[in-house]
ROTORGU-562425 format. One record per residue (C-alpha): x, y, z; residue in one letter; residue number from 1. Coordinates in pm, whole numbers. Example, Ala and Ser with C-alpha at 12.3 -4.5 7.8 and 13.67 -1.06 7.14 Angstrom:
<lodos>
[[1230,-450,780],"a",1],
[[1367,-106,714],"s",2],
</lodos>
This chain:
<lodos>
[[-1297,-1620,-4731],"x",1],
[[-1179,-1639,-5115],"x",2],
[[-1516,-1681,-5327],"x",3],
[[-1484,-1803,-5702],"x",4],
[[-1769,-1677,-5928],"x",5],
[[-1794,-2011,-6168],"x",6],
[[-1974,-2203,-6384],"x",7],
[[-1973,-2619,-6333],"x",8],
[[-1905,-2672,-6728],"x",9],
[[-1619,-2429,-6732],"x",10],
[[-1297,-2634,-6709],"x",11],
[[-1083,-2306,-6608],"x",12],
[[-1348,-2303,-6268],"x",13],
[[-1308,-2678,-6281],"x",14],
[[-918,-2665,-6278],"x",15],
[[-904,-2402,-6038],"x",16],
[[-1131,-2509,-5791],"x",17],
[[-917,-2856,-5767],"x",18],
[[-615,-2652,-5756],"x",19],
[[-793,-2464,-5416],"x",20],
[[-867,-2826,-5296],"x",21],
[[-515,-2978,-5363],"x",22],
[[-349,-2642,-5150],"x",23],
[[-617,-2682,-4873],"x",24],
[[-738,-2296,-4954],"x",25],
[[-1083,-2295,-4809],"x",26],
[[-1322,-2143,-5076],"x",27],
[[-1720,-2089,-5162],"x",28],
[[-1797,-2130,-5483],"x",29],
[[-2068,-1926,-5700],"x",30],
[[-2275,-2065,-5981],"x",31],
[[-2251,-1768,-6243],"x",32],
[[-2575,-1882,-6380],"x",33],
[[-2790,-1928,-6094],"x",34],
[[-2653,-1597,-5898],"x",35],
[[-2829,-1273,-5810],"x",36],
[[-2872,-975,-6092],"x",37],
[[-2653,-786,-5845],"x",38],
[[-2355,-997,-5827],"x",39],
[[-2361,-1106,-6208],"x",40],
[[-2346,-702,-6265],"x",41],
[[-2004,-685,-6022],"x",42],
[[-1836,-983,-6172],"x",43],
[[-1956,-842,-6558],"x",44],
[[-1815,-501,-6413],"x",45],
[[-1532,-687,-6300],"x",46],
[[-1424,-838,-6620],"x",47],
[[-1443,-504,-6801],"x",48],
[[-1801,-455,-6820],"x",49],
[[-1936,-633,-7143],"x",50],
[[-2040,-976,-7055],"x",51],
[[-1904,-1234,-6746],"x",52],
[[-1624,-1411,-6733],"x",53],
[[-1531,-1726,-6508],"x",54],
[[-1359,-1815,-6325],"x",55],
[[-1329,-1486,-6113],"x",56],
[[-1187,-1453,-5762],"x",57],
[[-1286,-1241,-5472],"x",58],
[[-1137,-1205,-5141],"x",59],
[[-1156,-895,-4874],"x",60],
[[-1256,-689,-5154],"x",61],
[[-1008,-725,-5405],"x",62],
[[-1111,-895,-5748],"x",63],
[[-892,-1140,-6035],"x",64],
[[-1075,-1105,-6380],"x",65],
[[-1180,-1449,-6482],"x",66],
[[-839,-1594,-6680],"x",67],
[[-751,-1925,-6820],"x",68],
[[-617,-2146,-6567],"x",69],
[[-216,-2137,-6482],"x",70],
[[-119,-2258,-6237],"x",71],
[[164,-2074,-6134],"x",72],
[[11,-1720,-6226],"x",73],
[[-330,-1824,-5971],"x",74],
[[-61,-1858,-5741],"x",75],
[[92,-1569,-5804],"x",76],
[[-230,-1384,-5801],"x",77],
[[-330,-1578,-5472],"x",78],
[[-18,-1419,-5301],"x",79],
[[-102,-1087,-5441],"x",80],
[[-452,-1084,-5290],"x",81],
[[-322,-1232,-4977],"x",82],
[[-544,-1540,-4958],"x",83],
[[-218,-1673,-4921],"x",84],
[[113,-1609,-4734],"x",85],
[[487,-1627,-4960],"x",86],
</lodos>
């Protein structure tokens, strides 16, 4: 299952969580803030190790560095990670 590491006042997380919705891509979502020191560490790692950003994507082990929403590149992305077939 894809999981998206977000905050709810981030409109990038907001944006691509309804993008998820609108393509029927079953997600669980993360609250950055409220998560465990463990998993704030991976997606701080993630993102190039100096602070967290959001929205970041996991799925089967392969991570997408919190970006600014675009459509067409989260697709692109989506296909690369193969949370989705194309």
């Amino acid at each position: 299952m894809l999981t998206v590491y977000s905050a709810f006042w981030c409109p990038h997380c907001i944006k691509t969580e309804k993008f998820l919705n609108e393509k029927h891509i079953p997600f669980t979502s993360i609250n950055i803030e409220t998560a465990s020191e463990d998993t704030v560490r991976k997606v701080v790692e993630v993102n190039g190790g100096v602070e967290w950003v959001v929205p970041t994507l996991e799925f089967n082990g392969k991570w997408r560095p919190g970006k600014v929403f675009n459509a067409v590149e989260l697709e692109k992305d989506l296909r690369d990670m193969g949370v989705v077939g194309g």
